[in-house]
Residue, then its C-alpha position, 0 to 999 in steps of 0.5 A: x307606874x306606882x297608881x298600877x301597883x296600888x290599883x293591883x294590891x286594891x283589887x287583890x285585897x277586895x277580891x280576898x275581904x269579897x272571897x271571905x266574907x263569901x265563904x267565912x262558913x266554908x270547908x276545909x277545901x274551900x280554905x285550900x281553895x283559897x289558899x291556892x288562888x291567893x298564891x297564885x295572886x301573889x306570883x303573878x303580882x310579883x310578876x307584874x311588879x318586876x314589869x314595873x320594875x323593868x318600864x321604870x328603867x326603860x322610862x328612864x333610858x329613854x328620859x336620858x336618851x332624850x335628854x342627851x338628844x334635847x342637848x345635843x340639838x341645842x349644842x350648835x357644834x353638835x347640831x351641825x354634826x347632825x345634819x350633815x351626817x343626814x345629809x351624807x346619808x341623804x346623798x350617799x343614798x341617792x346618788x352614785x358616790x363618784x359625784x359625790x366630795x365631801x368636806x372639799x376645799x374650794x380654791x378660795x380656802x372654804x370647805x363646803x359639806x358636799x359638791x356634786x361634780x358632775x365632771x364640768x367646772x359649771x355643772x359642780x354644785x355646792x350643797x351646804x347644810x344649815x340649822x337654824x334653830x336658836x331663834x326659831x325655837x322661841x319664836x315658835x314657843x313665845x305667846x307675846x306678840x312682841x317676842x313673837x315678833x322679835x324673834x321672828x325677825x331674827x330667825x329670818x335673819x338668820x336664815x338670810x345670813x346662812x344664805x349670804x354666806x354661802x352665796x359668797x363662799x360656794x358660789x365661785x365663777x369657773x369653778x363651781x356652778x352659778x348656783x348652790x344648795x342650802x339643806x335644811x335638816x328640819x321640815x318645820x324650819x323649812x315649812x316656816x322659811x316657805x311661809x314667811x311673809x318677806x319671801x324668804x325663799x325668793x330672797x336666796x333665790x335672788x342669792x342664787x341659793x335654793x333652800x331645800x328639806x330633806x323632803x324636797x331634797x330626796x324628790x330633787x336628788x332622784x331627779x338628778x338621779x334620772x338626768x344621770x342615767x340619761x346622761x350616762x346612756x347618752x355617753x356610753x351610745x355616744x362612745x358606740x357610734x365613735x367606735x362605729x365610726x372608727x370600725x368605718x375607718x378602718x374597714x375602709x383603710x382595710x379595703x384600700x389595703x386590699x386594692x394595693x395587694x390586688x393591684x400588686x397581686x394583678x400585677x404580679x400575675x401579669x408578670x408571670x403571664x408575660x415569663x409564661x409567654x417568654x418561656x413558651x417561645x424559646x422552647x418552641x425556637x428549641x424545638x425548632x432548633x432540633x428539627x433542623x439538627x435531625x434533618x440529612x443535609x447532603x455531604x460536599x464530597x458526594x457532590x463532587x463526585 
């Protein structure tokens, strides 16, 4: 920023020896001239120096910021923090947060970053994250074949007992599922295991632990993804033939119901039918009984007679 300052105040006093020596026969208006560009160079260089000003503290904004930044990552308690807060952000993103514990205790007294319970106790899975950064990043700036070496032994070392540990910790029979996740926060840590000549990832596969990036968690998260709105479709069309079933049920309950009523019902209506029938023959013995009451029967006295 200094060099841009000195640059300006260089061309602005060539530009005023160029002017004068140009014009040292000129006027008075050609001093007015003058007068007035050398003003107006002088407010936009105070201009120019208050941007200077203002980049410089940016410059060290961003130099503290990026240290705090540097030491926060070689902080192994505050670079855990870090990565597990992406994971969060990760699955929180992906995936619907009913699914979603985090900071669970398992039965056997360790606390895992995340479990994915998918609701059986074999399709729980534990996801963990790791930063493995210590040795890596000497391996990686060493230029001595032995160092280079030598800690590079020691970062797949690591990598292997983060992989052990959570092979013991999260991988529980009848509670969680066979396998877990190891996340990775660093895609040139992850790049590094893959590349590794002992087949790293091969060896925790072995552990029943799959070692993943951010980059290759996201593809594996939307997959889940996929697998959950297909398994959510399936158990709401599940729970519709069930109630279809049920409605079968009870419409047929409904028209065995019917039948009862009918038969009552059928059985009723004989029963007036045979009253209607009951009633029609002592009203036609009536009628007849009063037939008989209007007929003239001859008197005994008359026969007498």
């Amino acid at each position: 920023m200094e060099i841009v300052i000195y640059i300006t105040c260089g061309a602005i006093i060539a530009f005023i020896l160029f002017y004068f020596f140009n014009k040292r026969k000129g006027n008075e208006d050609d001093s007015s001239v003058l007068s007035t560009q050398l003003s107006e160079l002088a407010r936009r260089f105070t201009v120019l120096e208050e941007a200077a000003k203002q980049m410089g503290s940016m410059q060290t904004s961003i130099d503290t910021t990026f240290k705090n930044f540097q030491n926060m990552l070689d902080d192994k308690q505050e670079r855990g923090a870090f990565s597990e807060v992406e994971l969060e952000k990760l699955l929180r993103d992906r995936l619907p947060s009913n699914y979603l514990k985090f900071q669970e205790t398992l039965s056997n007294g360790k606390r895992v970053d995340c479990l994915i319970d998918f609701g059986d106790a074999n399709s729980r899975i534990a996801i963990d994250s790791k930063f493995v950064l210590d040795n890596f990043k000497i391996f990686k700036t060493s230029e001595l074949e032995e160092e280079i070496k030598k800690y590079k032994k020691l970062f797949e070392e690591d990598v292997m007992k983060n992989v052990k540990k959570i092979s013991s910790d999260y991988i529980i029979s009848g509670e969680t599922a066979p396998h877990a996740i190891m996340f990775v926060r660093s895609e040139s840590v992850y790049r590094s295991i893959q590349d590794s000549d002992v087949d790293l990832m091969g060896k925790a596969r072995e552990k029943n632990v799959l070692i993943v990036s951010p980059s290759y968690l996201w593809g594996l998260l939307n997959t889940l993804r996929v697998f959950l709105k297909d398994s959510e479709m399936n158990k709401k069309a599940q729970m519709i033939i069930k109630e279809i079933g049920l409605i079968g049920k009870d419409v047929g309950r409904l028209v065995e119901r019917t039948e009862d009523v009918e038969k009552k019902f059928n059985l009723v209506a004989d029963q007036f039918r045979n009253i209607k029938v009951s009633a029609e023959k002592i009203q036609r013995r009536a009628e007849k009984v009063e037939e008989i009451e209007g007929t003239n029967v001859p008197s005994i006295e008359k026969e007498d007679k």
